[in-house]
Steps between C-alpha positions, in 0.01 A plus 500: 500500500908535476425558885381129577705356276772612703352413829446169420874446364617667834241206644660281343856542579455544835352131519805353316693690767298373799492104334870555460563621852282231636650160312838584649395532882462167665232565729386356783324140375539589152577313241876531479535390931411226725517479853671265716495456873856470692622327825390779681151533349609845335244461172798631196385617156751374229555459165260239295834348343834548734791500306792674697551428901735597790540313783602628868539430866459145626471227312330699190789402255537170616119428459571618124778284442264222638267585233733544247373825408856688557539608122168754590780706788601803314672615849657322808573532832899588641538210704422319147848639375705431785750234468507429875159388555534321156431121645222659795221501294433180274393708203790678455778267366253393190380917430788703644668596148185647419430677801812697411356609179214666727444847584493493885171570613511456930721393758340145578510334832217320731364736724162612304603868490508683163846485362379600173705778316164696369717701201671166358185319499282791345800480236469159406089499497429120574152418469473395924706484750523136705634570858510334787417823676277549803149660426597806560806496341377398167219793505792753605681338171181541259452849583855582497512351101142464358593169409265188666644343789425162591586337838685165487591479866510166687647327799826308523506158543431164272236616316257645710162548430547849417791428255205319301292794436817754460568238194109466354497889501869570350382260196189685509634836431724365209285151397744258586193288684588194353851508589442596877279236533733200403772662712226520774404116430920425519509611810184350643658162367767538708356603800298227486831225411645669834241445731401183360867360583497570835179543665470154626839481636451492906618784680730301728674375204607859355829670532472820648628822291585841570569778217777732601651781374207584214470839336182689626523919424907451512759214558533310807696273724405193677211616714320600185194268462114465436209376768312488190662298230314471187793228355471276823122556490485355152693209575345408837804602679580526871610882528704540868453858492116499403374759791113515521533891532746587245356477139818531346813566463707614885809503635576198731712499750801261561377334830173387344657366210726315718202372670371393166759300438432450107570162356534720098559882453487644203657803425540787202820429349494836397508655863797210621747790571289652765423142647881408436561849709265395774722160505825685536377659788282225668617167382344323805153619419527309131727185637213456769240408275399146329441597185874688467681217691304196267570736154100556408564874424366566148427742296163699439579789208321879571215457338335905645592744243238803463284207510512140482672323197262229484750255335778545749211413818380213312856393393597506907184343639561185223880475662370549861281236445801289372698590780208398722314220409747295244253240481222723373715687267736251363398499120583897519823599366547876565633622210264311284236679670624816534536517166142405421409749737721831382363395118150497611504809631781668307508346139904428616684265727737756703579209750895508402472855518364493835790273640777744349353766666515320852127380485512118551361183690718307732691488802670786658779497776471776755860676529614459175 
């Protein structure tokens, strides 16, 4: 009898233990876990309720700043610390004092690899990681921490398509649905105020535009343009270096831009001492063309950043459209809109900001 009675208290402990044991796993579709599907398709088991987030690789902390979800970081990226990209990324002049509060966590950058620092991240334990990594990069991550790692990845541009989803799943992963959809719907507004300005306006009544010196995977001088122009496209611009074979960004060369013969340019204030270098050295090159000799240089701020910062693209397709088609655009004041813009997506106008750190609309002399 004293034999069973302690078989069955043996019995019993060991199913406390094994209840125990069980209610702290998270297991596959269990209660404590839900599943989301990334950019990729990659099906990621997280947390029911995420409460701590880092952010890497291309535009993966900006999306969060979008979202206002940036008090959930708990590490952040070393670009996010350096002073010399400080104004690059749009996000950074409203969250940069607290990124310096941050463990770092990864190297950022745009190229899709894993720049996470496995240790530091295992150290700070967020819930997921949000990266703009490639597919194979974020499952490299995931095993390398046994933390979730969700995909965020999208193309650069004015909003593409895939920028949409990157968003709807971010806010997914840390229920900020509501929020990405009326920054979604802000944007849509505007696309639609663009096109609906100019889309009637005959082609043989548009000034023609080139944009020079822009800042694809590095700075560059004048021959530094895009065939495929997604802040001419959204304004029904004419786009003198739009090349049926080139999707993108290439490197033109002087002769055909000659033969363009541009009536505006804009160019990247930021990149003016490579163009001004270019000047120095071939002066007849800039003097030859119309849009130099009549003063219809502007500028077009960087806008490519690991990623696109949404506000600065929409900021410059609003001026471009000012620039060309004054009729269309003349109830738009710049700065009025910019700063509607950088408080839509940011919660604070940076626009005077922007302009002490050299990123402003206007004209530009070439030489200066």
């Amino acid at each position: 009898m004293k034999a069973i009675k302690i078989l069955i208290v043996l019995a019993t402990l060991f199913a406390i233990l094994t209840l125990t044991a069980c209610a702290g796993e998270q297991l596959p579709g269990g209660a404590d876990t839900r599943t989301v599907t990334d950019v990729w398709g990659r099906e990621v088991e997280i947390p029911v309720n995420v409460e701590t987030i880092i952010t890497l690789g291309s535009g993966a902390p900006r999306i969060a700043s979008y979202l206002d979800v940036m008090d959930m970081l708990v590490g952040a990226e070393e670009y996010s610390i350096r002073d010399d990209v400080f104004i690059l990324r749009d996000y950074h002049p409203v969250h940069h004092g607290r990124f310096l509060t941050l463990p770092v966590v990864g190297s950022g950058g745009g190229s899709g690899n894993n720049n996470g620092f496995p240790e530091e991240i295992i150290a700070v334990s967020p819930d997921v990681i949000l990266a703009g990594f490639d597919a194979e990069a974020a499952d490299e991550l995931q095993s390398q921490t046994g933390i979730p790692v969700v995909s965020v990845r999208h193309s650069t541009g004015l909003a593409p398509d895939d920028f949409y989803t990157a968003m709807r799943v971010f806010a997914e992963v840390v229920g900020a649905q509501e929020r990405a959809e009326f920054v979604l719907a802000f944007i849509d507004s505007m696309k639609e105020d663009l096109h609906n300005r100019t889309y009637s306006v005959p082609e043989s009544d548009k000034l023609r535009a080139y944009a020079g010196a822009v800042t694809w995977n590095g700075r560059r001088g004048i021959s530094g343009t895009y065939s495929v122009f997604g802040i001419f496209d959204a304004i029904n611009a004419v786009n003198v270096a739009h090349v049926p074979a080139i999707p993108g960004f290439f490197e033109a060369d002087l002769e055909s831009i000659i033969i363009w013969d541009p009536d505006v340019i804009f160019l990247d204030p930021g990149n003016m001492d490579l163009v001004n270098d270019e000047y120095r050295v071939n002066p007849g090159f800039f003097n030859s063309l119309r849009a130099v000799q009549e003063g219809r240089v502007y500028t077009m701020p960087a806008f490519n950043f690991a990623g696109t910062n949404m506000t600065y693209a929409f900021m410059s397709t609003y001026f471009a459209g000012i620039v060309l088609f004054p009729e269309q655009f003349a109830d738009v004041d710049i700065v009025e809109k910019s700063a509607e813009i950088l408080t839509t997506f940011l919660g604070v106008n940076t626009f005077d900001i922007m302009v002490e750190n050299g990123l402003f609309f206007g004209n530009l002399t070439i030489g200066e």
